[in-house]
GUKOL-563047 format. One record per residue (C-alpha): z, x, y; chain; residue number from 1; residue in one letter. Coordinates in nm, 4 decimals, padded with zeros to 6 digits. Each point is the difference from the previous one (the first is absolute). Layout:
+----------+----------+----------+------+-----+------+
!       pz !       px !       py ! unit ! pos ! code !
+----------+----------+----------+------+-----+------+
!        Z !        X !        Y !    A ! NUM !    A !
...
+----------+----------+----------+------+-----+------+
// end
This chain:
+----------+----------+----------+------+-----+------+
!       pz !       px !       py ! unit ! pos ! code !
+----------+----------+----------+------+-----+------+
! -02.1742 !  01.2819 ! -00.7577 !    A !   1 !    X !
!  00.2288 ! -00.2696 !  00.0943 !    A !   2 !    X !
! -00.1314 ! -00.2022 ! -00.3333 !    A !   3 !    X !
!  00.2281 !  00.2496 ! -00.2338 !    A !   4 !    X !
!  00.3033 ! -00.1378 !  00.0629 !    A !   5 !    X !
!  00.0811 ! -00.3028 ! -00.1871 !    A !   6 !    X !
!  00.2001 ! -00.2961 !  00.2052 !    A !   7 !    X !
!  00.2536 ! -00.1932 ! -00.1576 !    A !   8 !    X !
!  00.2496 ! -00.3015 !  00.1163 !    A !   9 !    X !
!  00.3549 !  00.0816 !  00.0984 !    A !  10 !    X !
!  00.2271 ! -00.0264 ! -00.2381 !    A !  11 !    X !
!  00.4114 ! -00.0144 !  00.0484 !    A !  12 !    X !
! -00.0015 !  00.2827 ! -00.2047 !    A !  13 !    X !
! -00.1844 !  00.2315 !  00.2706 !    A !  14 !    X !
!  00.2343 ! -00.1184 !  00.2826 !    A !  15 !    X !
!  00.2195 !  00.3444 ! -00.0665 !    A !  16 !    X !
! -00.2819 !  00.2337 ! -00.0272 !    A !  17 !    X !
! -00.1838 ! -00.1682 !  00.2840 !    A !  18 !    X !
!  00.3136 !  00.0089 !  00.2094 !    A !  19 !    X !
! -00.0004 !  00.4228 ! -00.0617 !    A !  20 !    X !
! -00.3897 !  00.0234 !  00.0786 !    A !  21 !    X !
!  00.0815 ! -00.2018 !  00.3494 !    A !  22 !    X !
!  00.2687 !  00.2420 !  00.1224 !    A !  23 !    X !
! -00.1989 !  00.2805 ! -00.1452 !    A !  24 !    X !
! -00.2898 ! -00.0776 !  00.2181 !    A !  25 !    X !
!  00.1983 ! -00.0491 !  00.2795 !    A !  26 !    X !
!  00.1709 !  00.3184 !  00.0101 !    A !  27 !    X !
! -00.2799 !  00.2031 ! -00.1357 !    A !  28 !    X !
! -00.3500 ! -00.1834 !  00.2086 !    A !  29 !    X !
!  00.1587 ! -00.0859 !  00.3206 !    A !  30 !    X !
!  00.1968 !  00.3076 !  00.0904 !    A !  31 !    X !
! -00.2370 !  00.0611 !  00.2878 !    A !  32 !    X !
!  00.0234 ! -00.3343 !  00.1574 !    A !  33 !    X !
!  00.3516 ! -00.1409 ! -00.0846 !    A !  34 !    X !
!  00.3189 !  00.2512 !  00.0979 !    A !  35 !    X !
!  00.2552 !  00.0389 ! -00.3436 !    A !  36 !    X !
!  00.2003 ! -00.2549 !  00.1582 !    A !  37 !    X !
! -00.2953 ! -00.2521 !  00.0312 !    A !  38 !    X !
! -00.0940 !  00.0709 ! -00.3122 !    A !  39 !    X !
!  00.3404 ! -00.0304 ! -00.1536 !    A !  40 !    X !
!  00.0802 ! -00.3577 !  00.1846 !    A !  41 !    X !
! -00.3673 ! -00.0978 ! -00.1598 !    A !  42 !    X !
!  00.0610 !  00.0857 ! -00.3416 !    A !  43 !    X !
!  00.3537 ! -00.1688 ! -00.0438 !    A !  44 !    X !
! -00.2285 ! -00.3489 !  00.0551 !    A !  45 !    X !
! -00.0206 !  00.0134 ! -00.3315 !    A !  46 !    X !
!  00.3734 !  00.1134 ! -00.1065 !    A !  47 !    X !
! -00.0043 ! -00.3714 ! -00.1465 !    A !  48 !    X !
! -00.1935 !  00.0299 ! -00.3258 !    A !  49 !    X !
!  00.0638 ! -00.4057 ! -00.0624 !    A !  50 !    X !
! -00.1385 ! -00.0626 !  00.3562 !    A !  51 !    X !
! -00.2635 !  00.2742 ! -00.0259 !    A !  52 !    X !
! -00.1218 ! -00.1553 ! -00.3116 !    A !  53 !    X !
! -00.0013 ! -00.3670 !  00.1220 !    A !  54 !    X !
! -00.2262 !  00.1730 !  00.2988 !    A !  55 !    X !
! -00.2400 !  00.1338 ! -00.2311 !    A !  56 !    X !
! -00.0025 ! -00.3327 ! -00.2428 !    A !  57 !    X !
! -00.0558 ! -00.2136 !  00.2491 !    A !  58 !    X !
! -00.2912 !  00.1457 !  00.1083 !    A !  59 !    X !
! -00.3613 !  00.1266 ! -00.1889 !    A !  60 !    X !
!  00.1668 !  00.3264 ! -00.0943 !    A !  61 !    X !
! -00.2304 !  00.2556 ! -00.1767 !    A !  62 !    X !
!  00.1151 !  00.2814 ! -00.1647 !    A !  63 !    X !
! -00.1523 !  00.3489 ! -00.0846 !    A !  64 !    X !
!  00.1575 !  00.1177 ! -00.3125 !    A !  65 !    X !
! -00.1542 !  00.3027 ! -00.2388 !    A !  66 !    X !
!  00.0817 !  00.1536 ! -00.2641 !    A !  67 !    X !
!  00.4038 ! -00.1051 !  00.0622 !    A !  68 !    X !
! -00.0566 !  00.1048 !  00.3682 !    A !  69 !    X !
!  00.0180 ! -00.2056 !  00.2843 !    A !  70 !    X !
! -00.2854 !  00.0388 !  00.2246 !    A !  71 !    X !
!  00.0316 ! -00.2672 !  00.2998 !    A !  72 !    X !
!  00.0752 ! -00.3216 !  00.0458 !    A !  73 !    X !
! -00.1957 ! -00.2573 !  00.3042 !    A !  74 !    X !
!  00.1440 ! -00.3712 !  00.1122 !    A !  75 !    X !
! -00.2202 ! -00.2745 !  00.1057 !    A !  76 !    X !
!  00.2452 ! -00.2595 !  00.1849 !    A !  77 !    X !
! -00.1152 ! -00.3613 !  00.0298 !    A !  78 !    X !
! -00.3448 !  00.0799 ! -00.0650 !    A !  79 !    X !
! -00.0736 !  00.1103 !  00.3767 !    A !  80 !    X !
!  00.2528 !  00.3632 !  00.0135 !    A !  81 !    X !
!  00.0602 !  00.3024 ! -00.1724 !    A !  82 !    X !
!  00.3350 !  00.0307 ! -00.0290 !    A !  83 !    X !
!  00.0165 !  00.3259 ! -00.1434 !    A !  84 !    X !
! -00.1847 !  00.2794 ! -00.1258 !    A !  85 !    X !
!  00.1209 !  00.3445 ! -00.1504 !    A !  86 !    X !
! -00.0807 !  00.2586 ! -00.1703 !    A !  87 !    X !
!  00.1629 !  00.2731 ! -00.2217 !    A !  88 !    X !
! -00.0339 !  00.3490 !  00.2553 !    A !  89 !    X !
! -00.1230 !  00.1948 ! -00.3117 !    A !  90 !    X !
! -00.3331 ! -00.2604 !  00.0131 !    A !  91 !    X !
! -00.0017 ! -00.0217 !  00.3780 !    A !  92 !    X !
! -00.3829 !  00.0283 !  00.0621 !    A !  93 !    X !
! -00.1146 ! -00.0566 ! -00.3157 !    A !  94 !    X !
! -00.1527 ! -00.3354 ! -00.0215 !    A !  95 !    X !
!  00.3141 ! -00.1669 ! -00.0662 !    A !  96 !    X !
!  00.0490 ! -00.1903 !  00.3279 !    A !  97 !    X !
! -00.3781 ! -00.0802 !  00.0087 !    A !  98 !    X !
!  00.0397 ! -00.1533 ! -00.3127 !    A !  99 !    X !
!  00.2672 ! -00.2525 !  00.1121 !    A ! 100 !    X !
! -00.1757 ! -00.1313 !  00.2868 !    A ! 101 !    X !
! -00.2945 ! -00.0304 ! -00.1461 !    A ! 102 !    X !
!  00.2087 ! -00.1894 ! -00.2676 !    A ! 103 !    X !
!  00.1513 ! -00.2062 !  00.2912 !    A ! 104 !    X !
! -00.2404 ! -00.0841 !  00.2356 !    A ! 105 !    X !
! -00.2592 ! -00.1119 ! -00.3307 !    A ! 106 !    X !
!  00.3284 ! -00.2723 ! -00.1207 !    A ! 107 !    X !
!  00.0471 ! -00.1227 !  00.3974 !    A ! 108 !    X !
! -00.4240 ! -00.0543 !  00.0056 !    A ! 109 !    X !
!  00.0155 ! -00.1795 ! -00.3070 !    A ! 110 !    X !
!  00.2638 ! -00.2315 !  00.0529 !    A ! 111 !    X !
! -00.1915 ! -00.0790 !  00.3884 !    A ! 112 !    X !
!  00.1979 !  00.2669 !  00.2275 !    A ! 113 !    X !
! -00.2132 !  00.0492 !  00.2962 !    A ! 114 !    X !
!  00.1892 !  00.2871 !  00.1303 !    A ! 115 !    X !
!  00.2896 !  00.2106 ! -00.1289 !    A ! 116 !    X !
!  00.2666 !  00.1745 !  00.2271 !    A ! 117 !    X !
!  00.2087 !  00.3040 ! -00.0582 !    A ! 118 !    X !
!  00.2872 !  00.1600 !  00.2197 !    A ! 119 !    X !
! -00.0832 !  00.3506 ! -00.0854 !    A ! 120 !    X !
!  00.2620 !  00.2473 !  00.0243 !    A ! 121 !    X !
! -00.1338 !  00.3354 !  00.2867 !    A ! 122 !    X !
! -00.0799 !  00.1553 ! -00.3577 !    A ! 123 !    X !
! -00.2301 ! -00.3129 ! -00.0831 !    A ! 124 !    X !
! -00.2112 ! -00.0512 !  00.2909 !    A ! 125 !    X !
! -00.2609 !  00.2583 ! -00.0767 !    A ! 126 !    X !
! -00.0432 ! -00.0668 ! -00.3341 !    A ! 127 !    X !
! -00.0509 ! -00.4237 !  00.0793 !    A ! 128 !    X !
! -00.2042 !  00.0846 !  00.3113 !    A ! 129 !    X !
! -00.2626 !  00.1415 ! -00.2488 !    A ! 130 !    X !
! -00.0385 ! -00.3105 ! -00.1751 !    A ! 131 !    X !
! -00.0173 ! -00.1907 !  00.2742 !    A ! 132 !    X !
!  00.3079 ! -00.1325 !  00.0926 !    A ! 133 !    X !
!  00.0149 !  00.0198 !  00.3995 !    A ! 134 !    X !
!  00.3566 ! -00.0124 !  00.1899 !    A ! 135 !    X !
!  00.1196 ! -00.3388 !  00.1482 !    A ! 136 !    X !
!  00.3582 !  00.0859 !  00.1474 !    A ! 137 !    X !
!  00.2759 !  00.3171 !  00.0183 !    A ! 138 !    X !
!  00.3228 ! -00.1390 ! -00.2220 !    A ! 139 !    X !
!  00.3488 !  00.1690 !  00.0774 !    A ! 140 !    X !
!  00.2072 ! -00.1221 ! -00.3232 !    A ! 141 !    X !
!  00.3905 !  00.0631 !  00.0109 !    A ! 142 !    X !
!  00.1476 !  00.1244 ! -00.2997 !    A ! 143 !    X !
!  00.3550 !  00.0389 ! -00.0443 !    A ! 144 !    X !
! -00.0127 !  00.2418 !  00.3203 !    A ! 145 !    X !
! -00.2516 !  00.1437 !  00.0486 !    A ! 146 !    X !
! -00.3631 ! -00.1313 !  00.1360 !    A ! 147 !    X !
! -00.2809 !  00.0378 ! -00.1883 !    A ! 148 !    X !
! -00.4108 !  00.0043 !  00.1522 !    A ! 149 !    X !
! -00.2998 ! -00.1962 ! -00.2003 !    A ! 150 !    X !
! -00.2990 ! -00.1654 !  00.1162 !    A ! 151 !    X !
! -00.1205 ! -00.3382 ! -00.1358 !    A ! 152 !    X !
! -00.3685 !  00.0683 ! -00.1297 !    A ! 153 !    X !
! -00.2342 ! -00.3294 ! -00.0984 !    A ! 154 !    X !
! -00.3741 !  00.0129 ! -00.2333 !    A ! 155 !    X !
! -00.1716 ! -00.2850 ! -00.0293 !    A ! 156 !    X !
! -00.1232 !  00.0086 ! -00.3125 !    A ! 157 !    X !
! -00.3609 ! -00.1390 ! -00.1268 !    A ! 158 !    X !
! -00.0115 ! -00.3589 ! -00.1237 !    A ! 159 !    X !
! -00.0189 ! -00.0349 ! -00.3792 !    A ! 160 !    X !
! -00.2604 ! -00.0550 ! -00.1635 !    A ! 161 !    X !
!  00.1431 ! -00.2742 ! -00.2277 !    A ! 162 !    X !
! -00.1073 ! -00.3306 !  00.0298 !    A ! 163 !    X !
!  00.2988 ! -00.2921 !  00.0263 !    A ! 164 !    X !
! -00.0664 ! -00.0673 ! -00.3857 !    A ! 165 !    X !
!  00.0181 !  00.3332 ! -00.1285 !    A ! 166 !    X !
!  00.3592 !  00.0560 !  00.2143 !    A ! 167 !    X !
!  00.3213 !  00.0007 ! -00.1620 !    A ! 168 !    X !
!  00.3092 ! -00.1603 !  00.1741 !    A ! 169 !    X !
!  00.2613 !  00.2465 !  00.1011 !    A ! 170 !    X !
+----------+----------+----------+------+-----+------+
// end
């Protein structure tokens, strides 16, 4: 049950650990969509660990974390995208994923998102489709060189049930 896992802010400290689950879900979940070089070119994004961590600090980053073990990670960008989301291979399936989202999508409602986008990776499409996200355009994104396929998926997402009052700003 995707209520198990307890979510937590990023922190600078997680920007190493979170930088090893990224490439580790690359290489290990994406093997059968993404060719070793793909995969390689993708990964290196986040060779940077000061730039990687101004990415994920700049953004609603939630972080899985148990037990000293780094579960997944999601990004909600500007209140309207997620950025990213991934998850540790050995809790691929688990609930993990589902948990972020859920996570997401409840923080973009609340602060009066009406929809949320996502470029999901050939990996991701599946697993947003079933929640409801439906595919708006084919992306091609260049990286270093090699080309790399994702499709831009948008959910509009149920209007909160807050009244102006009750809101917080953002």
């Amino acid at each position: 049950m995707s209520d198990d896992y307890p979510l937590r802010p990023f922190l600078p400290g997680d920007t190493m650990p979170l930088r090893d689950l990224f490439a580790a879900s690359i290489d290990e979940l994406t093997a059968d969509d993404y060719n070793d070089d793909q995969r390689i070119a993708w990964a290196t994004t986040a060779e940077d660990a000061d730039a990687f961590a101004k990415r994920l600090s700049e953004a609603t980053t939630l972080v899985v974390h148990v037990d000293g073990e780094y579960l997944g990670f999601a990004s909600l960008k500007a209140n309207t995208q997620i950025d990213m989301l991934y998850v540790n291979p050995n809790y691929a399936g688990e609930g993990v994923g589902t948990a972020l989202v859920d996570a997401i999508e409840r923080i973009a409602q609340a602060r009066g998102a009406a929809s949320l986008s996502v470029d999901a990776s050939e990996t991701a499409v599946l697993f947003f489709e079933a929640r409801g996200y439906g595919p708006v355009q084919r992306n091609s994104i260049p990286i270093d060189d090699q080309w790399l396929t994702n499709t831009t998926m948008m959910k509009t997402l149920k209007p909160s049930t807050e009244t102006p009052a009750q809101s917080r700003p953002s």
